[in-house]
C-alpha positions in Angstrom: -16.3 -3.7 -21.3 -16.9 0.2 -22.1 -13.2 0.7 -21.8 -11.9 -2.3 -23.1 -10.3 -0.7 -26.2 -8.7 1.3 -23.6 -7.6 -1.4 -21.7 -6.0 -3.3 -24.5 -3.7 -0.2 -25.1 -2.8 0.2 -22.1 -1.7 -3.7 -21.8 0.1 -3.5 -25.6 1.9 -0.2 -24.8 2.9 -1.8 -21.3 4.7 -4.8 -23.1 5.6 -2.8 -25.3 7.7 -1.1 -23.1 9.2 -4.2 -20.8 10.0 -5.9 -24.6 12.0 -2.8 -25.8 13.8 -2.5 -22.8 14.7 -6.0 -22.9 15.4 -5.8 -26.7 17.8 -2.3 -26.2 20.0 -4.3 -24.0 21.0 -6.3 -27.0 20.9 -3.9 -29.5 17.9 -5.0 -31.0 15.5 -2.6 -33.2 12.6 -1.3 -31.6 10.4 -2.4 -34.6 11.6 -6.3 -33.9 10.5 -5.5 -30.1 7.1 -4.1 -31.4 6.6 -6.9 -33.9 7.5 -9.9 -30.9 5.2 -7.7 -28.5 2.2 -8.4 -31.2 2.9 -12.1 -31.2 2.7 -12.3 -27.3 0.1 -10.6 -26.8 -1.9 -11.7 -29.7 -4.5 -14.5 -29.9 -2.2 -16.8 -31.1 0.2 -16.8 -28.1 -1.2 -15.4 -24.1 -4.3 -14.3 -25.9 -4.1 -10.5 -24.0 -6.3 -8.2 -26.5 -9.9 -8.9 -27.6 -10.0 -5.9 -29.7 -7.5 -6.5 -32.4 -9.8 -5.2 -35.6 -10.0 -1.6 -33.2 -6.5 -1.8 -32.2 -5.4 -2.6 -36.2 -7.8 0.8 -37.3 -5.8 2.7 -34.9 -2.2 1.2 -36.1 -3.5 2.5 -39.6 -3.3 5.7 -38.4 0.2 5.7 -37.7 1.3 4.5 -41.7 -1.3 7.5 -42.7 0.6 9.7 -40.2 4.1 8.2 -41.5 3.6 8.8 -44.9 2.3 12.5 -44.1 6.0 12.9 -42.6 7.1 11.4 -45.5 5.4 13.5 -47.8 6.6 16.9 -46.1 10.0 15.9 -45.5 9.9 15.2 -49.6 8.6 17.8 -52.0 6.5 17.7 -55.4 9.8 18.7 -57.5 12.0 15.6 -56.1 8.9 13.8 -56.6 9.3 14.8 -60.4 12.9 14.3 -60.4 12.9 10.9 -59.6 9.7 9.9 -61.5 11.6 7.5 -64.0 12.2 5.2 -60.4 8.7 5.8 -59.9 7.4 5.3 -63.4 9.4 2.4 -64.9 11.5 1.3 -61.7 8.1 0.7 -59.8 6.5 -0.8 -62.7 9.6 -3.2 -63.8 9.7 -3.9 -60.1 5.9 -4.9 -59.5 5.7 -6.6 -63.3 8.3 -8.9 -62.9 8.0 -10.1 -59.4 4.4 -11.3 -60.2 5.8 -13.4 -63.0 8.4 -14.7 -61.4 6.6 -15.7 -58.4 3.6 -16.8 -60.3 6.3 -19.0 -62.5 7.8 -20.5 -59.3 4.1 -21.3 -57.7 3.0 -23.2 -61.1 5.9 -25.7 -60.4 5.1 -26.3 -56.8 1.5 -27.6 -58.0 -0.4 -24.5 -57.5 -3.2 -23.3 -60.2 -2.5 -20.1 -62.3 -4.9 -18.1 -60.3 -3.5 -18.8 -57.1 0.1 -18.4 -58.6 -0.8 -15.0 -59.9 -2.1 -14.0 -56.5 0.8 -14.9 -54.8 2.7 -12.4 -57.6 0.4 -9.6 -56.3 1.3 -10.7 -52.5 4.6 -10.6 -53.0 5.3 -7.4 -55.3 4.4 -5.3 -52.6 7.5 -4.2 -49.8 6.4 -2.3 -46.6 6.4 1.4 -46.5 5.6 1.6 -43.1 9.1 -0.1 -42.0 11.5 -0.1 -44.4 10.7 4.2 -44.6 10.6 4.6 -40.6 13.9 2.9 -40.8 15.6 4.9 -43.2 14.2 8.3 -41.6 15.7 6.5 -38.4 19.1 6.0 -39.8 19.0 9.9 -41.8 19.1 7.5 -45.4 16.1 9.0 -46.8 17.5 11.2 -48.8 20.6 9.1 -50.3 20.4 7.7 -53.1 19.0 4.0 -52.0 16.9 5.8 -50.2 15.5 7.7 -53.0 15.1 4.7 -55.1 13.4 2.7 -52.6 11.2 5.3 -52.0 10.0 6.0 -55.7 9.5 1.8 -55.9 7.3 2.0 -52.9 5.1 5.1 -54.2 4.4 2.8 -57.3 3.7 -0.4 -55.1 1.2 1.8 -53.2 -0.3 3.3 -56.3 -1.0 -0.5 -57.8 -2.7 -1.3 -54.7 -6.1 -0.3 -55.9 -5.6 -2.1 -59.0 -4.3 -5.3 -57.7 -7.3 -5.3 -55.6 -10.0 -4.8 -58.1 -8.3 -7.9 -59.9 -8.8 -10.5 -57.5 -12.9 -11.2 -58.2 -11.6 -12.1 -61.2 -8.9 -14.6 -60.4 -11.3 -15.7 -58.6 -13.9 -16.0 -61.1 -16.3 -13.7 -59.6 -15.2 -10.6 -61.5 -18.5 -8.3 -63.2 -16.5 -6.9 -66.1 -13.1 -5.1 -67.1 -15.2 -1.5 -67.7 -15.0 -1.3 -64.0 -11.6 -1.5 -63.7 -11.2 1.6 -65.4 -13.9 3.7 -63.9 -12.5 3.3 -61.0 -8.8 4.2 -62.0 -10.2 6.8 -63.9 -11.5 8.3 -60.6 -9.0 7.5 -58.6 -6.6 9.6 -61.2 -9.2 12.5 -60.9 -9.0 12.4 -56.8 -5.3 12.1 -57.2 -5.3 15.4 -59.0 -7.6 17.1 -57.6 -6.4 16.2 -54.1 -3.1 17.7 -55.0 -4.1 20.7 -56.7 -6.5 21.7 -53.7 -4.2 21.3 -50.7 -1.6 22.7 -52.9 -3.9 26.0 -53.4 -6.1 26.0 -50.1 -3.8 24.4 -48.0 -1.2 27.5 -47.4 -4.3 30.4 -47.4 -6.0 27.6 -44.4 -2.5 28.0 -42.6 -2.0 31.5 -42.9 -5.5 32.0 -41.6 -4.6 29.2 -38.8 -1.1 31.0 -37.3 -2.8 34.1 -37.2 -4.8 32.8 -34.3 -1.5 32.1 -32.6 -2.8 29.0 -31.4 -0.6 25.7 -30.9 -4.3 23.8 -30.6 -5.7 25.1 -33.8 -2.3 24.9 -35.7 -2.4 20.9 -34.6 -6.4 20.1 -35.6 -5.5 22.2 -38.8 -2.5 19.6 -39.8 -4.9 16.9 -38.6 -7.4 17.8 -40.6 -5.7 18.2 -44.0 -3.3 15.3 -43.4 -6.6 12.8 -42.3 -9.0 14.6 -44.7 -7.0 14.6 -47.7 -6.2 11.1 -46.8 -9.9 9.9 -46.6 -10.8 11.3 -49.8 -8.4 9.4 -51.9 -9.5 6.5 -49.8 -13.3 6.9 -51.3 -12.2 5.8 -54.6 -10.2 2.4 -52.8 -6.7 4.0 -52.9 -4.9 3.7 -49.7 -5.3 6.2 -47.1 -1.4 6.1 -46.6 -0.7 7.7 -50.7 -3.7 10.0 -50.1 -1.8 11.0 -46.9 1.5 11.1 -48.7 0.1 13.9 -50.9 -1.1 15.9 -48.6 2.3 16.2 -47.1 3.7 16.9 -50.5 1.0 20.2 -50.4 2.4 21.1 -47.2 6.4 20.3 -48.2 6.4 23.8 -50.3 5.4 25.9 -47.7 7.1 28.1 -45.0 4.7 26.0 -42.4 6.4 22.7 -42.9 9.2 22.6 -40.4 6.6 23.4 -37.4 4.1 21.1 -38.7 6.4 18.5 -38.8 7.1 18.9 -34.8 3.7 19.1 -34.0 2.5 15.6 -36.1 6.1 13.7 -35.0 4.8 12.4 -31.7 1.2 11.1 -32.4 3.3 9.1 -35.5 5.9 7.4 -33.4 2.6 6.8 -31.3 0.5 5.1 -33.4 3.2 3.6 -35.9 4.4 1.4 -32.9 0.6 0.0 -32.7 1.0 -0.3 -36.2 4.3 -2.9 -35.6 2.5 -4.7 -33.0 -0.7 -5.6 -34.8 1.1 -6.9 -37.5 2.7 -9.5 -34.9 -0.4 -10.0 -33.6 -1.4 -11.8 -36.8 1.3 -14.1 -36.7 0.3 -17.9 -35.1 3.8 -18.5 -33.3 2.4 -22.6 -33.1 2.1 -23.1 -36.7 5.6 -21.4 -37.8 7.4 -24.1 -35.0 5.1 -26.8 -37.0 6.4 -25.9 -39.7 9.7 -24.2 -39.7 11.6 -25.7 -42.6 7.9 -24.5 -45.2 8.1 -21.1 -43.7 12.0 -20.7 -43.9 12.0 -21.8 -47.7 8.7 -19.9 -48.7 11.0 -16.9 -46.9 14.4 -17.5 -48.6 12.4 -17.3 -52.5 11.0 -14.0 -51.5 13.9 -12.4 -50.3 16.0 -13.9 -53.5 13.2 -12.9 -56.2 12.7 -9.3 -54.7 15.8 -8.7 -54.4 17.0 -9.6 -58.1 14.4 -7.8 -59.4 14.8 -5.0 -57.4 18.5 -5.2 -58.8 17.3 -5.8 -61.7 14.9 -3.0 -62.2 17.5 -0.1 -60.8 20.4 -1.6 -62.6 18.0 -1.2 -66.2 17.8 2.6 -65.3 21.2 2.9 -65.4 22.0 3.7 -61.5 24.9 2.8 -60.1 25.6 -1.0 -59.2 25.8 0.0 -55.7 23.0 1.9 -55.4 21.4 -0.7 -57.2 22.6 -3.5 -54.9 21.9 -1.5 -51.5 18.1 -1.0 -52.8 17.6 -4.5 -53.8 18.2 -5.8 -50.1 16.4 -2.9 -48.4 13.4 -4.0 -50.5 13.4 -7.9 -50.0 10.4 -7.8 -47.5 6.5 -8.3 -48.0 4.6 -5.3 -47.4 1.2 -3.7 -44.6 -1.1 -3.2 -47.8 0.0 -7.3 -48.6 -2.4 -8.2 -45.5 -5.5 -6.1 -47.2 -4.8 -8.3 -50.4 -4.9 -11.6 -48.3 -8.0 -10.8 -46.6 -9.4 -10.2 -50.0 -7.8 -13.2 -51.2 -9.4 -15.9 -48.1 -13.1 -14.3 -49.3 -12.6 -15.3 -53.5 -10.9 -18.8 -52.5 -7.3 -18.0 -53.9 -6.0 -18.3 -50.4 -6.5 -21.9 -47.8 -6.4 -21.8 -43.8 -2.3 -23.1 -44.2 -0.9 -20.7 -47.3 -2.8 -18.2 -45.4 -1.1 -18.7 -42.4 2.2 -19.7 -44.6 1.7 -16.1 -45.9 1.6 -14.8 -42.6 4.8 -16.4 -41.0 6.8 -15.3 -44.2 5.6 -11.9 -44.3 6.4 -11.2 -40.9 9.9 -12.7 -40.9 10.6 -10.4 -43.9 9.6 -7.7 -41.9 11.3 -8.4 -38.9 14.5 -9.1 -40.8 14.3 -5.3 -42.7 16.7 -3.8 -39.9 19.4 -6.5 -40.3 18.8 -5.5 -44.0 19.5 -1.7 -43.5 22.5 -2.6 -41.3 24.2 -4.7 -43.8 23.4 -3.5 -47.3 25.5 -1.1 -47.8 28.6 -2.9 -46.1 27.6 -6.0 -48.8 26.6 -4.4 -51.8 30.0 -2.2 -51.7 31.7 -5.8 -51.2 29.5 -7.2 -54.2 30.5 -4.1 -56.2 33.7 -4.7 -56.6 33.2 -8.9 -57.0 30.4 -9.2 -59.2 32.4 -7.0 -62.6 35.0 -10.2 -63.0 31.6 -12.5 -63.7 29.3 -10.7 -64.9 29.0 -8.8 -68.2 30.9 -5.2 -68.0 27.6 -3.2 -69.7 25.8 -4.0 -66.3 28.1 -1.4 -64.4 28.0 1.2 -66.5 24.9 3.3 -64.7 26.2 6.7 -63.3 22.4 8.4 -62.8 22.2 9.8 -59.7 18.7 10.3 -58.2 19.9 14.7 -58.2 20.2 17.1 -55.7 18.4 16.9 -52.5 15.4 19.1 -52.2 16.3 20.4 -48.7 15.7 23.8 -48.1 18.8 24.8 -46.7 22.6 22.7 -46.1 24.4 23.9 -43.2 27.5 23.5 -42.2 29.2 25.4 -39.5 27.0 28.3 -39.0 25.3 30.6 -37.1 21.3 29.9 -35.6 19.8 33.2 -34.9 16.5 32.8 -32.8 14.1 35.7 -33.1 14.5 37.6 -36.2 13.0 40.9 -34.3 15.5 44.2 -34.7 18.4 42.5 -32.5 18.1 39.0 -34.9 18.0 41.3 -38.0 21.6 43.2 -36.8 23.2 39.8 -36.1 22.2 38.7 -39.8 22.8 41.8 -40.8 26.9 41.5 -39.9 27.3 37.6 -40.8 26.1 38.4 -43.9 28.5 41.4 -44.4 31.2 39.0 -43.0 30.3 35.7 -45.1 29.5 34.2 -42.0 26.5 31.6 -43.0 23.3 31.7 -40.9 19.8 30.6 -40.4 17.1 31.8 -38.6 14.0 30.7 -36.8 11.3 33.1 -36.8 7.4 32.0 -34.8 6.2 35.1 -36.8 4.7 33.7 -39.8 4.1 37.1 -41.5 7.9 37.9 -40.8 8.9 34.4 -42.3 6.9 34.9 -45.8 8.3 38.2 -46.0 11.9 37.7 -45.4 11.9 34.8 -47.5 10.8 36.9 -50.3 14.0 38.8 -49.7 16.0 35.6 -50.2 16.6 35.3 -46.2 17.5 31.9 -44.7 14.7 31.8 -42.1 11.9 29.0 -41.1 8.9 29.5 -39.5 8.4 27.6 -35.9 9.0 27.0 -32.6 12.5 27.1 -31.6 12.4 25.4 -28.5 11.3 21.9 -29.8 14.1 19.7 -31.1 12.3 18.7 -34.5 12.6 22.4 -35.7 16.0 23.0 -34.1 16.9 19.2 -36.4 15.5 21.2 -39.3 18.0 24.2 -38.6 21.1 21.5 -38.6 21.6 22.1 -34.8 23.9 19.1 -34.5 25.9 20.8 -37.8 25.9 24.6 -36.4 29.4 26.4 -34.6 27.0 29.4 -32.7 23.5 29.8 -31.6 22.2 33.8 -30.9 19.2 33.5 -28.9 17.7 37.1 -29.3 13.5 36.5 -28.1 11.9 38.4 -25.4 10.3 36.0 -23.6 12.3 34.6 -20.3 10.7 31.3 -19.8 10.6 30.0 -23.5 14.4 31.2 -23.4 15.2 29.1 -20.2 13.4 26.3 -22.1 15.7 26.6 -25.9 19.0 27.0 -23.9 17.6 23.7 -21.8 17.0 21.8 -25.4 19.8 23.7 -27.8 22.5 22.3 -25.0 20.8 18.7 -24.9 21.2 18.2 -28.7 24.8 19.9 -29.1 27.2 19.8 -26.3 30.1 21.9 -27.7 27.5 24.1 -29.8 28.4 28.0 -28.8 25.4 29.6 -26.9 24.5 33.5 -26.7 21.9 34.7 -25.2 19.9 37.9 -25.0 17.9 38.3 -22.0 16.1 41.4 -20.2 17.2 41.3 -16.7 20.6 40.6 -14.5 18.4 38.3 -12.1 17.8 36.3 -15.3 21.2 35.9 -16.1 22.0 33.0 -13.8 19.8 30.4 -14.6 20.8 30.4 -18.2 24.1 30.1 -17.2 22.9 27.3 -15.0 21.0 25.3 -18.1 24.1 25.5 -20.4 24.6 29.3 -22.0 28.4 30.1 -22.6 27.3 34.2 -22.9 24.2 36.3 -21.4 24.0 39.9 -22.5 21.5 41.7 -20.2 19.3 44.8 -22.2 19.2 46.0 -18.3 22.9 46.4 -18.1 23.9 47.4 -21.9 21.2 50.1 -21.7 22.3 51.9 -18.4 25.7 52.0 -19.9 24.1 53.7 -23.3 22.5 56.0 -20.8 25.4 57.0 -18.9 27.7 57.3 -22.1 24.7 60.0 -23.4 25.0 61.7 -20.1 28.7 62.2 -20.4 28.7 63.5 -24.5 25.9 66.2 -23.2 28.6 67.5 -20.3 31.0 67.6 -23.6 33.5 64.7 -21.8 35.7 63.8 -24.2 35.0 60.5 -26.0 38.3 58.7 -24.5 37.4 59.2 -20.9 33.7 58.1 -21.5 35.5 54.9 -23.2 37.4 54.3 -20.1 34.1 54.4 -17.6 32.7 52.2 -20.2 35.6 49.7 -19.7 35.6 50.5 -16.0 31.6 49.5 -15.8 32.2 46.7 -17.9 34.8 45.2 -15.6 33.5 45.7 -12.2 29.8 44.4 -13.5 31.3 41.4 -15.8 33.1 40.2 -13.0 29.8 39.6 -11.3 28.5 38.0 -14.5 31.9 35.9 -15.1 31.3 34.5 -11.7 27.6 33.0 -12.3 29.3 31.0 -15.4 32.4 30.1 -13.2 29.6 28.5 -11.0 28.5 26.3 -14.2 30.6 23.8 -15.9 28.4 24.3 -19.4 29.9 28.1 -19.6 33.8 28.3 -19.6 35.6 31.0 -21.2 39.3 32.3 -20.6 37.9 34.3 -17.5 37.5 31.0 -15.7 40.9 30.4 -15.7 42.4 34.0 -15.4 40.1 36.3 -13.6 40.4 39.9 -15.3 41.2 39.2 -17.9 39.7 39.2 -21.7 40.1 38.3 -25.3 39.9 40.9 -28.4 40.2 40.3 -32.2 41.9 43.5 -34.0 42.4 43.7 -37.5 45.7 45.8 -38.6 44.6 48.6 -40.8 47.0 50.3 -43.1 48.7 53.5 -41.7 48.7 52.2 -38.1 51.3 52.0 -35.5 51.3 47.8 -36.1 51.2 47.5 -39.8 54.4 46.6 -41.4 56.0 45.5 -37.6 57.3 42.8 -36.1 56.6 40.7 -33.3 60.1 41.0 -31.7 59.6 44.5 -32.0 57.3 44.5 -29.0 55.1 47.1 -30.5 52.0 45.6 -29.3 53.3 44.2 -26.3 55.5 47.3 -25.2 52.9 50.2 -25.9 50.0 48.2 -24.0 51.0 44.9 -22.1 48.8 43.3 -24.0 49.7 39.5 -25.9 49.4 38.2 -29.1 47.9 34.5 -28.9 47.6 33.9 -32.8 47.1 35.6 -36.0 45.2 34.9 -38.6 46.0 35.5 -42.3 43.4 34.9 -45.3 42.1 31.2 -44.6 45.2 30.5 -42.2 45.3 31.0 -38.5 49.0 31.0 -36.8 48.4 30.2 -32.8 51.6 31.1 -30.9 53.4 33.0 -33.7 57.0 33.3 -33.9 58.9 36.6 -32.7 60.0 36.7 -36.5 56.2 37.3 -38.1 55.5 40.9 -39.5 52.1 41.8 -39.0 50.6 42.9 -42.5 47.7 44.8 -43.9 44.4 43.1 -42.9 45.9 40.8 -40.3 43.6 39.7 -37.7 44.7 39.2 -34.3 43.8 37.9 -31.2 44.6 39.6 -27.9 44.8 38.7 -24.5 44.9 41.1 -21.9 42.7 43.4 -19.2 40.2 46.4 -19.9 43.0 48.9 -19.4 45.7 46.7 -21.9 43.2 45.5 -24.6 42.0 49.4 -24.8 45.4 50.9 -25.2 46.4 47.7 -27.7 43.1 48.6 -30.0 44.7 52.3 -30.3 47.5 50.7 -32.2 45.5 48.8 -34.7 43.7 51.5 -36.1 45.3 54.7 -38.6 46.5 57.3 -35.9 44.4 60.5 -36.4 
């Protein structure tokens, strides 16, 4: 029995896996297929785990470990930019659902303190699933999302309170005086909490990526995320907030994007246990015993959270929309709902069947949240436009918005340089000069703080895993420049970048012409070899000291070029992922030219045959200010800072370049 925790993991993940399956076929959410993988497995239904207290510890790890994600994806100034939500959304929110429910338990026949119990049951929506879903979906940062999120910090922060209530619904409280203490304290490790991470947390990093070391970097984030988190949880708040603000430490610093791939895999981890011990609870017997209690004790929750929710958002003067959408999202029971009930059973304000009524409810509120997140928008945009011909016009007047997102950088169509060593530096360099947008990714974290100070656009991690590469937009970027050292780590990015953006443009720096081919191989459209480009800077040094003139040494530049590209051009020919116009005509090259004043192009036109009769080579399109001509007419006259793109061999684009530029 030594390993029997062990073996009860090994069993849940293994359904786990055969239910999902089943469930993707269709189209169901994976939290449904964790939540009916509990129920089986659970002592309710086949009876497979023994362990369920250890296996429920460990799915606590994965809400601590979700809202550490939470908190660095987030940031301390959003956090004060939507505080009204939190504040008076979260408190209108918790306030009225407890009278409301309390009201409607009173006229079923229950007794105050039970009604008031259910209030605190009830007021509480699950963090856990409703923010894995919108983190899922990429809704986190809208503005539902945002409201949802700013109710749900203030749900978590009443936990403690609610808690320290029930002795005295159930008569066995010792006195209001320690009520306060402990809010009092819990305010003090709150603050404190937050003001040390936010202080030591960056100087323990700095110290940490020194080291260089992926193992210490990951006990480091563990530590802080888990210890942070345990603290809070001394003075009864949750270990989830207490984890929440130990993100928010983290959020400000240049550290956040690689800690956030490191920590993403042990939280899909244990959040999954997390969805599955919640089923667990569930006794599948009674809810077919009793379907009709269950389904109307789950139709009142879903009505009164909703119109409160609605309610609450609505009084803030958000948009009716935004108001709607976040009322649905937030019509379930919450995780911290079950440490309540427990609480509840031991004072007598709960019995064996509104326990087990509590249960059924909760997770059917839970298991309906995706069909919520699917729908809510669609319906509340419907309702939107319904609801102003019955209901009174001063309810759709909100127009606060929840403000800008805190995210570091918004990229659209730009360049991700990898390595921001001397080549990295040049590319920026140019874009910059050019107004070409770009971001960097830098695993130097000295180089990171420093260029940041310079107003850079550059994040500190490892480019090669995809939650950094999400973090640099790589589904949003037009070119990546891959311009590191090291071979293998290379082979792996080019591997991961063409994975997660098909059409993305990939260059790639590499050392050696024997390296070349298997990057073409994994997906690179250009290699540029420091073997090849440095013999020809050689050479070229050679000729100047024999006094060759510079237009000869340009020719055996071109000639090189040619005869050694066409090697090149052939390892890409031999790889789908790397097609450029030399696939389809061997030889032969594109150039952009710009026309300069004074040269032999400016002020001619097309049908002149200037460009095409002085070098052979072919004008394919032109491009003018923010418009680009392709296939221009014979009629165009090519002006002043014209740019044009050439087709055409070594010999023709060389000769066409002469007639773009002032003639000496």
């Amino acid at each position: 029995m030594e390993y029997g925790l062990l073996k009860d993991i090994v069993l849940l993940l293994g359904l786990a896996l055969f239910t999902l399956l089943l469930f993707r076929q269709f189209k169901i959410p994976s939290i449904i297929g964790f939540l009916v993988t509990g129920i089986i497995a659970g002592p309710h239904a086949l009876g497979l785990v023994k362990n369920i207290h250890e296996v429920e510890q460990m799915a606590e790890i994965g809400v601590v470990l979700l809202l550490f994600t939470i908190g660095i994806e987030f940031s301390l100034k959003e956090l004060l930019r939507i505080r009204h939500l939190v504040l008076w959304g979260g408190g209108l929110q918790v306030a009225l659902t407890i009278a409301l429910v309390a009201l409607v338990s009173l006229l079923f026949g229950f007794t105050p303190a039970e009604s008031v119990f259910f209030g605190f049951l009830v007021s509480l929506s699950s963090t856990a699933i409703l923010m894995k879903l919108l983190m899922d979906a990429g809704e986190i940062d809208t503005p539902h999302g945002k409201a949802a999120l700013g109710i749900l910090i203030f749900q978590d922060l009443c936990v403690v309170p609610l808690m320290l209530f029930v002795p005295f619904l159930g008569g066995s409280g010792s006195g209001i005086t320690d009520i306060v203490i402990i809010c009092a304290k819990a305010l003090v490790v709150v603050v404190v909490s937050h003001f040390g991470a936010r202080f030591a947390v960056p100087w323990i990093f700095s110290q940490v990526v020194k080291t260089r070391s992926r193992e210490l970097f990951i006990l480091t984030i563990i530590f802080v995320g888990f210890g942070t988190a345990w603290l809070t949880a001394q003075v009864g708040l949750s270990l989830a907030l207490g984890a929440f603000i130990a993100g928010l430490a983290i959020s400000e610093s240049e550290y956040s994007h690689q800690v956030m791939g490191d920590i993403i895999p042990f939280r899909d981890t244990f959040i999954s246990l997390f969805f599955i011990s919640v089923g667990m609870l569930l006794d599948p017997a009674f809810v077919l015993s009793n379907p009709f209690t269950v389904l109307i004790v789950v139709s009142i929750i879903i009505a009164i959270k909703a119109i409160v929710v609605v309610a609450a958002v609505l009084i803030l003067k958000f948009p009716v929309r935004v108001a709607l959408t976040s009322g649905i999202l937030l019509a379930q029971v919450g995780e911290f709902a079950f440490v309540l009930s427990h609480s509840g059973m031991k004072f007598g304000l709960l019995t064996d069947t509104t326990y087990q009524i509590f249960l059924a409810s909760s997770v059917a509120t839970m298991a309906l949240t995706p069909v919520y997140l699917k729908f809510a928008l669609p319906l509340a945009e419907k309702a939107a436009l319904i609801l102003p011909r019955y209901l009174p016009a001063f309810l759709f007047r909100g127009s606060r918005t929840t403000g800008v997102s805190h995210a570091r950088f918004l990229m659209d169509g730009h360049v991700i340089i990898i390595g921001y060593g001397v080549n990295g530096k040049n590319v920026a360099q140019v874009l910059t000069a050019n107004d070409i947008p770009y971001l960097a990714i830098e695993a130097n974290h000295l180089t990171v703080r420093s260029e940041r100070k310079k107003g850079v656009k550059i994040i500190f991690g490892d480019a090669s895993r995809a939650e950094i590469l999400e973090q640099a937009h790589i589904g949003k970027a037009r070119i990546m420049v891959v311009a590191i050292s090291d071979a293998a780590a290379t082979r792996r990015l080019v591997s991961q970048v063409r994975s997660m953006n098909r059409n993305i443009h990939l260059i790639v720096r590499t050392r050696y012409i024997i390296e070349m081919e298997p990057l073409y191989a994994l997906g690179a459209n250009e290699v540029i070899p420091e073997e090849f480009e440095t013999s020809i800077e050689i050479f070229s040094r050679v000729l100047r000291n024999f006094l060759i003139p510079q237009d000869q040494i340009e020719k055996c530049i071109w000639d090189v070029r040619k005869d050694s590209y066409q090697m090149i051009r052939s390892m890409s020919r031999r790889n789908v992922q790397a097609v450029g116009i030399s696939s389809y005509l061997p030889g032969y090259e594109l150039m952009n030219c710009r026309v300069q004043d004074g040269s032999a192009a400016a002020g001619s036109l097309l049908r002149d045959g200037v460009v095409r009769g002085r070098s052979g080579a072919t004008i394919l399109a032109i491009k003018r200010g923010d418009d680009l001509i392709a296939n221009p007419d014979p009629v165009w006259e090519l002006r002043s800072d014209d740019i044009v793109l050439l087709l055409g061999n070594s010999e023709q684009l060389s000769a066409a370049a002469a007639l773009f530029v002032p003639s000496s």
